[in-house]
Structure formats: C-alpha cells, structure tokens
N, C-alpha and C positions, 0 to 999 in steps of 0.2 A: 519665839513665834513660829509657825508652823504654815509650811510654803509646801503647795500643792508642785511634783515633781514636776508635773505635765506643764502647766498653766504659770510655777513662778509665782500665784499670787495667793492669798489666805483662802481656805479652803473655806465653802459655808458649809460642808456635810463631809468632813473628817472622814478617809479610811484610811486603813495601814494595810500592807502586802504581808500574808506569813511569811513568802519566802523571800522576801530583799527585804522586809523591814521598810521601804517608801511610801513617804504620807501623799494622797492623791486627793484630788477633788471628785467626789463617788459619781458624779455623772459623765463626768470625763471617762474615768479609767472604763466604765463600765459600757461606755461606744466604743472604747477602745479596743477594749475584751471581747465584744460580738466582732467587730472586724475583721482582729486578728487573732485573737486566742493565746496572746501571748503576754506578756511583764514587760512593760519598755524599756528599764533599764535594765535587765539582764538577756531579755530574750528567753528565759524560760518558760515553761507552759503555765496559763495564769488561768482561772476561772472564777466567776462572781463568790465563788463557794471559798475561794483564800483570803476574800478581803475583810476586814474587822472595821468594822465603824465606830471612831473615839468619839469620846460625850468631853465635848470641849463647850465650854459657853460660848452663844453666837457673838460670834466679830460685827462688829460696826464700821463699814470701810469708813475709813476717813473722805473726808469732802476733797475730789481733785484742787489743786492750787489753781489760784484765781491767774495767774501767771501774770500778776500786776508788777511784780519786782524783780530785778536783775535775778537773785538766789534761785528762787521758783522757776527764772526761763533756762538757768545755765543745771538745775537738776532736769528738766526736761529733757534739756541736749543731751544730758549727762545718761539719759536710760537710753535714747534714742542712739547714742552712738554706740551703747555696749549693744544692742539688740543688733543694728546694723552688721557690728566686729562678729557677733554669733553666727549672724546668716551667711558673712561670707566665710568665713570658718567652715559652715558646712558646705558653702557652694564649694569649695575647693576640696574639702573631701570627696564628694560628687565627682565632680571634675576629673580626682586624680582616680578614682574607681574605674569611674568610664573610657578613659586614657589607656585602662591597664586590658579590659576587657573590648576594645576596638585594636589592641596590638595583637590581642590573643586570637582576633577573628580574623584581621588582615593574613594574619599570619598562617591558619587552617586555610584559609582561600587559595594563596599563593601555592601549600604543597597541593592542596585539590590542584590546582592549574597545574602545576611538571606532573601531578600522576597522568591526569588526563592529555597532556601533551606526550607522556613517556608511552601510553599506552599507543596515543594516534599514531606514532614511530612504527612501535613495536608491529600494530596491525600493516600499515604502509611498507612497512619490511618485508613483510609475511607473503603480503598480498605479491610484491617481487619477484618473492623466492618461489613464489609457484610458478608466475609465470613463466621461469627459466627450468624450472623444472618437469617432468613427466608425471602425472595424476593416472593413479592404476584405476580401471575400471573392469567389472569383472564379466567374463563371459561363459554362456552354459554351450557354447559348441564343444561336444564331447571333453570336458573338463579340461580344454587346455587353459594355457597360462593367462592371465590377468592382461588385457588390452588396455593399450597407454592412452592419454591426450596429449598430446605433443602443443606445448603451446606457445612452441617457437616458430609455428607455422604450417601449413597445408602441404601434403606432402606434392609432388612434382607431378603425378599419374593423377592425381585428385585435379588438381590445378587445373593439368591440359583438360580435363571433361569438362570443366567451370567453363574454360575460354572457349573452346568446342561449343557448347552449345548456345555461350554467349556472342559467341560469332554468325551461327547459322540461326536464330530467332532474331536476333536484332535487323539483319535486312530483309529478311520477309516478314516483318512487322505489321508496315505500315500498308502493305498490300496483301494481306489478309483478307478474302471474301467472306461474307456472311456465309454459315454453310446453309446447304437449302435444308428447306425445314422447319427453319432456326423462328423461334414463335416471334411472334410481333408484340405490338403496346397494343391494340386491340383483342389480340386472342387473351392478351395477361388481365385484361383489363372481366374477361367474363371466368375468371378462375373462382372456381368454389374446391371444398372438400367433398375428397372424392374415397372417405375412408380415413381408419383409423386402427392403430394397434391397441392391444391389452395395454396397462400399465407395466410395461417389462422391465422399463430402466428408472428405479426411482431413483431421483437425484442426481439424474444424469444430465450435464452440462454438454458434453461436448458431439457432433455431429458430420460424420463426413464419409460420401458416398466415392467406392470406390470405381471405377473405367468405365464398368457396363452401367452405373447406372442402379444397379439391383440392391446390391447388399452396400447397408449401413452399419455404421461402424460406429456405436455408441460407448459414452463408458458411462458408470455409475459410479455412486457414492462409496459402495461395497467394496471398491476396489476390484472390481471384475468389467472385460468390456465384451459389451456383446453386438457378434455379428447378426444382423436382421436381413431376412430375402424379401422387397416387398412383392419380390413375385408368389413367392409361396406365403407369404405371410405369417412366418414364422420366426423366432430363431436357431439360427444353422451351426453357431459355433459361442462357443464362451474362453473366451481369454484373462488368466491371473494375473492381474498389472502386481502385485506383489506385495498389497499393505497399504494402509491410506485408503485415501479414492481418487479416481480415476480423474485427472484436471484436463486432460487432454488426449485425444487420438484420432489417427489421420494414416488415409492407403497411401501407402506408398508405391505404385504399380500394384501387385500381389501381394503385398507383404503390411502387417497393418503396426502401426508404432503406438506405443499405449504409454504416458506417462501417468504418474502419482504425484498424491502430497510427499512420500518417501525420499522424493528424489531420485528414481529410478525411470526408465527407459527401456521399453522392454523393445523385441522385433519378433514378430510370429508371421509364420508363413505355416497358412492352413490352422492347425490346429497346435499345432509345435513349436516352442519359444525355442527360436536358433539364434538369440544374442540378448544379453542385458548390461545396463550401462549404469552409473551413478555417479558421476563426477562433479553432481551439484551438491552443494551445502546446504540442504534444505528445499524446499516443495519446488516441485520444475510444473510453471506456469500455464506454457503454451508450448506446443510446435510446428514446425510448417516442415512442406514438403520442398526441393528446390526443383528447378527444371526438368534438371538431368531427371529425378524419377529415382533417384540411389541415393542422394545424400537429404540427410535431414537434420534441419538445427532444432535446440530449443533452448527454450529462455529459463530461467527459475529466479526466485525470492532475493541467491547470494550475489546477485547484481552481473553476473555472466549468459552468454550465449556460447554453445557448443555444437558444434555441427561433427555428423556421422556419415561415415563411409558405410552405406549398409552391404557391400560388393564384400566385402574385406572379412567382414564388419569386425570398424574399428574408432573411436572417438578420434580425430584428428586435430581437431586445435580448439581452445576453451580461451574468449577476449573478454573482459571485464571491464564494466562501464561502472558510472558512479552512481547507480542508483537501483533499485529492484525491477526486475521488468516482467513484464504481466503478458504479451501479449508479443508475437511475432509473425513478419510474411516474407517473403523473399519476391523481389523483381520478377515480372515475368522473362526478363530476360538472364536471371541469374546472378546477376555481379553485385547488388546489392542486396542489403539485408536489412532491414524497417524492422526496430523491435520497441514498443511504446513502455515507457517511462513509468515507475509509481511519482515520480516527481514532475508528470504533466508535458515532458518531451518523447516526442517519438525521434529516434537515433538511427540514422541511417549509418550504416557500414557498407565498409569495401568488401566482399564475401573473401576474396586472394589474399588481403594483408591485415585486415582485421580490424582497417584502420579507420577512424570516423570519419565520413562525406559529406554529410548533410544532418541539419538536426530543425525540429518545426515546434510548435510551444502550442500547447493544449491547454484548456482549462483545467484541468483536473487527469488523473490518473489516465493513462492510455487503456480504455476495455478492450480495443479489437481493430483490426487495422485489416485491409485489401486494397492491392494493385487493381486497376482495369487491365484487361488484358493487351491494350494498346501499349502497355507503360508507361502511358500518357500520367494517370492519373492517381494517387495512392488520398483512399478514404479513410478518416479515423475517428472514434469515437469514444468521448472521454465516459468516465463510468458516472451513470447513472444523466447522462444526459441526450435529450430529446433531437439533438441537430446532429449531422453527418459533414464533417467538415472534408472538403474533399478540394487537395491541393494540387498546382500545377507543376509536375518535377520541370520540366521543361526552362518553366521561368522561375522556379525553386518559392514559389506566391500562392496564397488562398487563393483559390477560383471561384469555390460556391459554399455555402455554409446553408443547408437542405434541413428547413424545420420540418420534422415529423408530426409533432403534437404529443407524443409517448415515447416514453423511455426504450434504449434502444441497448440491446445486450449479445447483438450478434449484424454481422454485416458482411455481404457478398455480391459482387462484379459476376456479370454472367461474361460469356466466352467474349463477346461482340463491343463490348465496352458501352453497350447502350443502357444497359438497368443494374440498379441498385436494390440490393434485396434488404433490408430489415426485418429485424425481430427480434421483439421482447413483452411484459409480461401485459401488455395494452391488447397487443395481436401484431401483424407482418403489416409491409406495405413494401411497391415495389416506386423505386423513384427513376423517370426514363432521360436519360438526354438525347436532343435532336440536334445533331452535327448540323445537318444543314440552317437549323433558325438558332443555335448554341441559345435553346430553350431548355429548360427542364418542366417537364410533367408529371402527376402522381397517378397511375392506369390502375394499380390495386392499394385499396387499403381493407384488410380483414380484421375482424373480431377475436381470431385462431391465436390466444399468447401463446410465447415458443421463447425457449434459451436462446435455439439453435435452429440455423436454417442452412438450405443447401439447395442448391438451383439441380433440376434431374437432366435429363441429356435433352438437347436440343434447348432447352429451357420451356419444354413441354409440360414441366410438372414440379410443385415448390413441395419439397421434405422440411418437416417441420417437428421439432420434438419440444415436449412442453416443461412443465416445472413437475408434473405428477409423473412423467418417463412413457408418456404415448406419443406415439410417431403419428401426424397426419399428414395424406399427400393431398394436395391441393393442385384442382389441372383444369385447365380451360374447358368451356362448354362444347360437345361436339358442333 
C-alpha cells in the first residue's frame, strides 16, 4: 500500500518525484511546490513538471474505529503516542539548532563589544596624547616655521593680559554710565529701513561690524569674506578664508578673523593675510573676540575650543569638551569662556586653566549665545527655537525665558545691558529690560528676516544681513 510522504496517509491522486522516487498526495506536494520550490525530502529543486501521476484504483478509506473496545482505544493511543514521540523528535531538533545559532550570535555580539570598547580606549588614548602634546599650526608670516598649540596651557605674558584686563573691567562694571547719545526704547521703537545693499554676500551667515561702526565684515558661502563701508556703500576689501565657506568672522580691533568649514583660521590686516591657523579636526564653528582685543578663541565640530594670541600670532592652548560645539562668547570681563553644546549645554570655562566653571542645559543644540555687558547676564538660543533664554550668572538660575513668536538664528546685547536684538528668517525684534520695574518690553518688531544682526554705534542703527546676502540698516525716525 502506498503512503503519501507528506501526509502518512493513502493517497487519493497518486504522484511519484522523478528525482527521489516519493509517492505524494498531488495537492499536497503541489502547495508545497508553489511555496517552496523545492522536494521535501531531499531539498532539491522540485517543479509540478517532475511529478508523474500513478493510475492506481481509488482507495476506499476505511470507516474510523467506533472506539467501543479496549483494541480500538489502545490503537488510538498507540498512533497518538508515535505522533507525539515525532513532534518532540523534531522539537528538540529545533531546539538544538537554535541553541547552536544563539551561541554563534552571543558570541559576534560579545567580539563587537571589546572591538568597540578597544576602539573607545584607543580614541581616549589619543585624545591624551594630544593634549600633552604640541599641535603644529601653520603660518604665512614670511614662511617661517609652523606655530604650536601648546595645550598644557596659556603661556605666562598671555595670562597676565587675561588678569590685566580682568581686573581693570570687573570694577568699573558696575558703575558704567549710559554714554550720551546712547538711543533709548522709544527712539528703537520708530526704527524702519533706512536702505539696502545689492545681493553681495550669497550665503552669507556670519555678521560683525568693526570700531567705527562703518565696515562690515561678512563671509559667504564661497569661501570668501567681504568687507562692506556702509558709508560708501560698497565693497572695500575681499578676503580668501581658504576653501569651504566662510562659518564665521569677526574684527578684531583692525584686524579681521575669518574661519571655514576647512578648519582653518585665517587673520588679515587690511588686505594681507599675516597668519593662518588649523588645529581643528574638521569645520571651526564659531568665533569670538575676548577683551583684551588680541586674543581670539574658536570652537569647531572635533569637540575643542582654541584661543589665539594674534600679538604673537600664535595658537596657545586647545581644551576639549565632550561634545561638538557650535557656537562661542567670552565674558565681558574675560575670565570666562561660554561655548554652547550640539548636546543642548552651554559650558562655561575658566579662560587661564581651561578648566570647566559652570555648565546650563538647553533644549536643543546651542545656536548662539551673548553676555550683557554688565556680565550680569549671558542669553542663549537653542537652534531653531522661538524663546531667548536668558540666565542669571550671579545666582548661576534662569531669570527670563523671552517668547519672540519666530525663530531666532542670531542674538545681541547692546553696550547698556538694556536690549536684546534678535533675528531670523520671520524678521528682528528688539527685547528691552527696565532695571528700575525688572520688566521686560518689546519697542521693535520688524518684518526685515536676517541670519545676522549687529547693533551700530550708539545703537543708533540695526545692521542686518538676510539669507539672499543683502545688508539692511535699520535707524530710528528723525
């Protein structure tokens, strides 16, 4: 008699396999076949086209047993318990497969785990041996030798200028007059535009007006930054930040600092690059100017800040934090260093030793940070959000958190510590505080979107540069 392989039981529609020779029941194998495409007992490639259909006269199952008599219940048992002994036959097959391929995965998991710990070493090592070491940076003064970062520390003649001038601002602080002049919440409050450049600087992020007031100091996308006179309304000078484009640039007294996505750091005075720098591993962020007016730090992507001696000029000491930072300010009295976080802290450092002071916890990435000039007060703004969180160093506490209503992609403290400038792609607004009622007020909000903004002298007049690279000033009504 003739037992379907699949099934165990008489076949009604007989077929044979050409290639194993096994007799199947034809509607079985043939679900089988569309499934899997394969012979179940060899695992060979099967198609309906190998099977032969025998001409056997049809079977007449027999009638199941009435299961009235002892014989008939203990053959029942008797199929039930070999069916049972099969299943677990294969369960433990099963069983011992999956045993073998959960040792084989444990196992890949565990060397992933020592590569990736061997690797954390290896990096943590690394990151060590820099810091004890000297990082060459190179300079184009008349092709001397390769300028170090020393980042076992500030050198002693740097230092005393830090303490110098964080000595002589921190007590005339606080007794600081308004200078005359100096615009009020009413005159800001009748500000319109007063004018506008060609599209000079497409792509240009970055904004900042140097002493007099006059020439701006733009960079662009291009990798080039350009100086603009708004007196003459031109521009006066074009500067090669070196490849990339330009993420950031900022006066330094005379002298203007231009960095790149390249990681480089340029210094021109006039027209003439008299120093370039590279000691970042990748695109350099932001920079800031400090006090003194000669040294300048910046931040970049490889989780470091580096401050320059531009007297010297010479990279001085390079401190590394655990995270990428985007966005840098320095005290106005110098001694500290506020650089905001892609991991949502702004980190304050000790400018002399490098060493962490203070740290504040943001929502999201740090875009853009300013002291007030009192040093009362340091503002920060995480990326892509509408509020000005502006905290008390004093009591080291949130003081105010300044809804704008639009996204805010640039932020500045005027001299007086009374306004707050914003701007981004909505338009500016200026946000006032009044010492005497510790109110705050909103005197301007414009329509004018801008990357970048910059308060002009006296705070007579708002510079503003947009996403299409036109500069507009903006100044009170006569």
């Amino acid at each position: 008699m003739m037992l379907c392989t699949i099934s165990g039981e008489a076949p009604q529609v007989p077929v044979v396999s050409r290639k194993s020779g096994q007799v199947f029941e034809k509607r079985l194998i043939e679900a089988y076949i569309s499934e899997h495409g394969k012979e179940p007992v060899t695992g060979e490639d099967l198609s309906v086209d190998d099977l032969v259909q025998l001409r056997t006269p049809r079977i007449v199952r027999p009638r199941p047993p009435t299961l009235t008599s002892i014989p008939s219940l203990l053959g029942v048992f008797q199929e039930e318990w070999d069916a049972l002994a099969l299943e677990t036959y294969t369960l433990r097959q099963t069983l011992a497969q999956t045993r073998q391929e959960l040792s084989a995965a444990l196992y890949q998991h565990d060397a992933a785990v020592r590569v990736i710990a061997r690797l954390a070493r290896e990096r943590d090592e690394a990151r060590d041996a820099l810091a004890k070491v000297s990082v060459g940076a190179s300079s184009t003064i008349g092709g001397g030798d390769a300028m170090q970062v020393d980042s076992n520390g500030i050198p002693e003649a740097v230092i005393a200028r830090i303490e110098t001038t964080h000595e002589s601002l921190s007590k005339t602080r606080s007794k600081r007059p308004i200078p005359g002049g100096w615009a009020t919440g009413e005159a800001i409050q009748t500000c319109r535009s007063k004018g506008s450049s060609e599209a000079l600087f497409p792509g240009g992020r970055s904004l900042s007006l140097d002493p007099s007031g006059d020439l701006t100091l733009i960079g662009r996308a291009d990798g080039v930054a350009g100086v603009y006179s708004l007196s003459q309304k031109r521009v006066v000078r074009t500067l090669q930040a070196g490849g990339g484009s330009v993420t950031d640039a900022v006066w330094a007294g005379a002298k203007a600092v231009v960095a790149s996505s390249t990681g480089i750091v340029k210094v021109f005075e006039d027209e003439a690059e008299i120093a370039s720098f590279s000691p970042h591993a990748g695109s350099v962020t932001a920079l800031a100017v400090h006090p003194t007016g000669d040294i300048v730090g910046s931040v970049g992507v490889d989780k470091s800040y580096v401050l320059y001696d531009l007297t010297t000029p010479s990279a001085v000491t390079q401190v590394f934090s655990d995270s990428s930072l985007i966005s840098v300010q320095f005290h106005p009295d110098g001694h500290l260093l506020a650089a905001g976080g892609a991991d949502g802290q702004v980190k304050v450092f000790d400018v002399k030793s490098g060493t962490a002071a203070a740290s504040f916890a943001m929502p999201g990435p740090v875009r853009c940070l300013a002291f007030s000039e009192n040093g009362y007060f340091m503002s920060a703004v995480a990326e892509g959000s509408t509020t000005i969180s502006v905290w008390d160093l004093r009591k080291s506490k949130l003081f105010k958190v300044l809804e704008t209503g639009s996204q805010i992609d640039s932020v500045a403290w005027d001299y007086t510590g009374q306004f707050i400038l914003t701007g981004g792609p909505s338009g500016l607004t200026v946000q006032q505080y009044t010492k005497s009622t510790k109110e705050w007020s909103e005197p301007l909000r414009s329509a004018v979107p801008t990357v970048a903004v910059a308060w002009g002298p006296l705070a007579q007049n708002i510079v503003a540069l947009n996403k299409d690279g036109v500069l507009v000033v903006l100044a009170p009504e006569s």
